[in-house]
LUMKOLTOR-915419 format. One record per residue (C-alpha): x, y, z; residue in one letter. Coordinates in steps of 0.1 Angstrom, whole numbers, plus 5000, padded with zeros to 4 digits. Layout:
BEGIN
    x    y    z res
    X    Y    Z   A
...
//
This chain:
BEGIN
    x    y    z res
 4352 4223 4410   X
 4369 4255 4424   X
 4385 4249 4458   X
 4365 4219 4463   X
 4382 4211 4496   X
 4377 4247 4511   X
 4403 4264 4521   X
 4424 4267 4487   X
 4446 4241 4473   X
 4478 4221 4493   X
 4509 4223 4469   X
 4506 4189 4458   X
 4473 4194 4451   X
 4483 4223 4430   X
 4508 4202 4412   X
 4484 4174 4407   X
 4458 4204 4387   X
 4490 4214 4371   X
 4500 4182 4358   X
 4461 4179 4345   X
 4463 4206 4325   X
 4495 4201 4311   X
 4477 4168 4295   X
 4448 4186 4284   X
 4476 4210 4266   X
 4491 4176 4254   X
 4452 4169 4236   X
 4448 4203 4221   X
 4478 4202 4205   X
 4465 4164 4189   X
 4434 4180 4180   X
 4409 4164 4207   X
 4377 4182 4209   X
 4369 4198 4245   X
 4342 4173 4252   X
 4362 4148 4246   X
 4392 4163 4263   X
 4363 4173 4297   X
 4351 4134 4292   X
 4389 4117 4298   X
 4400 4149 4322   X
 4368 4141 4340   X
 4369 4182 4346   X
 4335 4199 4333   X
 4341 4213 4299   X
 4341 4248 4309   X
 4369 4248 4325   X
 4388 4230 4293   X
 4372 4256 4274   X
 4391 4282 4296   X
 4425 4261 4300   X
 4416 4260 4258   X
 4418 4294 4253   X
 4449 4300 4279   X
 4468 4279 4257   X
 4460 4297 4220   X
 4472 4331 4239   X
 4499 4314 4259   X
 4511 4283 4252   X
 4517 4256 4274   X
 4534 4280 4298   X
 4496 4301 4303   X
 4485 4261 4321   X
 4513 4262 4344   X
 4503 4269 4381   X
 4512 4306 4392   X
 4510 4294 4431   X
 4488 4298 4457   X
 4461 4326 4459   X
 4472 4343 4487   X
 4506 4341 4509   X
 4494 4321 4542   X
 4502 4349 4573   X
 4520 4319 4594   X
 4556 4306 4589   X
 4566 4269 4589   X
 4576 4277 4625   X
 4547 4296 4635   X
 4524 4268 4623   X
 4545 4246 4640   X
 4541 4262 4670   X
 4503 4268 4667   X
 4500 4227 4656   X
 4516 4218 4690   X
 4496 4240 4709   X
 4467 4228 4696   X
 4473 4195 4700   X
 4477 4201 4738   X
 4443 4211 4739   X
 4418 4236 4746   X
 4425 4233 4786   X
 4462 4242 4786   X
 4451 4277 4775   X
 4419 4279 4802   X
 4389 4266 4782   X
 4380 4247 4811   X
 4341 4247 4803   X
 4341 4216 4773   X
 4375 4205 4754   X
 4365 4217 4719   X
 4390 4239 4698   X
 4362 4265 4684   X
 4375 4290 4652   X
 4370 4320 4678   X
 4390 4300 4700   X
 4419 4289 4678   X
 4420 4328 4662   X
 4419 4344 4697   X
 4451 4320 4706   X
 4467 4330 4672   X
 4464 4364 4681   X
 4480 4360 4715   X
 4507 4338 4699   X
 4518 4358 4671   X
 4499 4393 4671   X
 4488 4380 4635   X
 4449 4388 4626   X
 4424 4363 4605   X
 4387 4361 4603   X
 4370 4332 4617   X
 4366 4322 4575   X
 4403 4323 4575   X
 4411 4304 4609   X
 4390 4278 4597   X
 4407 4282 4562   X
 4439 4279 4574   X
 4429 4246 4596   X
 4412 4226 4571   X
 4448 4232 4546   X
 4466 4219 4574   X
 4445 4187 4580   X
 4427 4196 4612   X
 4387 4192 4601   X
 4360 4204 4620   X
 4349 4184 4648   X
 4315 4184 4667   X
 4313 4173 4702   X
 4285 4148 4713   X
 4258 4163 4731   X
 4253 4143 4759   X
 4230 4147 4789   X
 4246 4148 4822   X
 4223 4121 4836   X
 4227 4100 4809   X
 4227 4063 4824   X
 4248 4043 4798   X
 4238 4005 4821   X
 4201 4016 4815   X
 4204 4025 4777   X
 4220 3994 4772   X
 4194 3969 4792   X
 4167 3988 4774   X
 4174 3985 4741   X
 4186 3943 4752   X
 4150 3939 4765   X
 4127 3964 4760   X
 4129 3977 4726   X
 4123 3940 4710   X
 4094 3939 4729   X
 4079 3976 4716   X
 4092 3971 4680   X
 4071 3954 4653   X
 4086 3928 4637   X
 4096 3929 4601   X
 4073 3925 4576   X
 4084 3894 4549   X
 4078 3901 4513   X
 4050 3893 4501   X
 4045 3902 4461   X
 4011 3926 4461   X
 3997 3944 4436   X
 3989 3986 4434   X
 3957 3981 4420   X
 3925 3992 4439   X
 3904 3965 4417   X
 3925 3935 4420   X
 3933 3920 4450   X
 3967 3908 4463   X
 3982 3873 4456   X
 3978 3851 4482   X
//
């Protein structure tokens, strides 16, 4: 599993992986076979064949994490500042048309904020790593009559619905008939 959560791995996250391979180092060294090593990890034995071979050219010190992928464009302070803002909402910045935070939204408000640049893969990168997940507004009709819904699935739909069958053992054969 390789970035699993999309979006690249927290810090803890990366220590927790760390801290996994560092044990797997810890079995090597005993002896353990990778399948055995894959089984207790519960990690697919390639990649203990691959933290395997990191450690006879390296050592312990080839398993240790060498930090995140790529250096995230915001500060603390600028992701601060982008966290608050989006947690006023779309309509304090003149999305007045639904109250949905789109990626082209949230990377056209970056941009104004900081002059920084992402791609919508990025915004939404850079989101999910921060906790914000995606969200998907109910489409609703406009005439939707919630009273009516209600009453008719109170009185109606027992009415139109067939009532549950009870068990009754049969048997698949075309030559034999059911049990009675």
């Amino acid at each position: 599993m390789r970035y699993g959560q999309r979006g690249g791995y927290t810090p803890a996250e990366q220590e927790r992986r760390e801290r996994v391979r560092l044990q797997a180092a810890e079995w090597f060294e005993a002896g353990e076979s990778t399948r055995t090593v894959a089984a207790r990890l519960r990690v697919h034995e390639r990649s203990v064949t691959r933290w395997r071979k990191a450690w006879r050219e390296g050592g312990r010190p080839a398993l240790l994490s060498k930090g995140p992928v790529s250096k995230e464009k915001l500060s603390a302070a600028q992701w601060a500042r982008l966290d608050a803002e989006l947690r006023r909402g779309p309509l304090a910045w003149g999305y007045a048309e639904d109250q949905c935070w789109t990626l082209g939204r949230v990377k056209t408000l970056i941009g104004r904020l900081f002059h920084i640049g992402y791609t919508i893969e990025g915004v939404g990168k850079l989101l999910h790593r921060h906790g914000w997940s995606v969200q998907v507004p109910a489409r609703r009709a406009i005439e939707r009559d919630e009273e009516a819904i209600v009453l008719w699935k109170a009185e109606v739909w027992p009415a139109v619905k067939e009532p549950r069958r009870t068990w009754v053992p049969t048997c698949a054969s075309k030559t034999r008939p059911g049990r009675d």
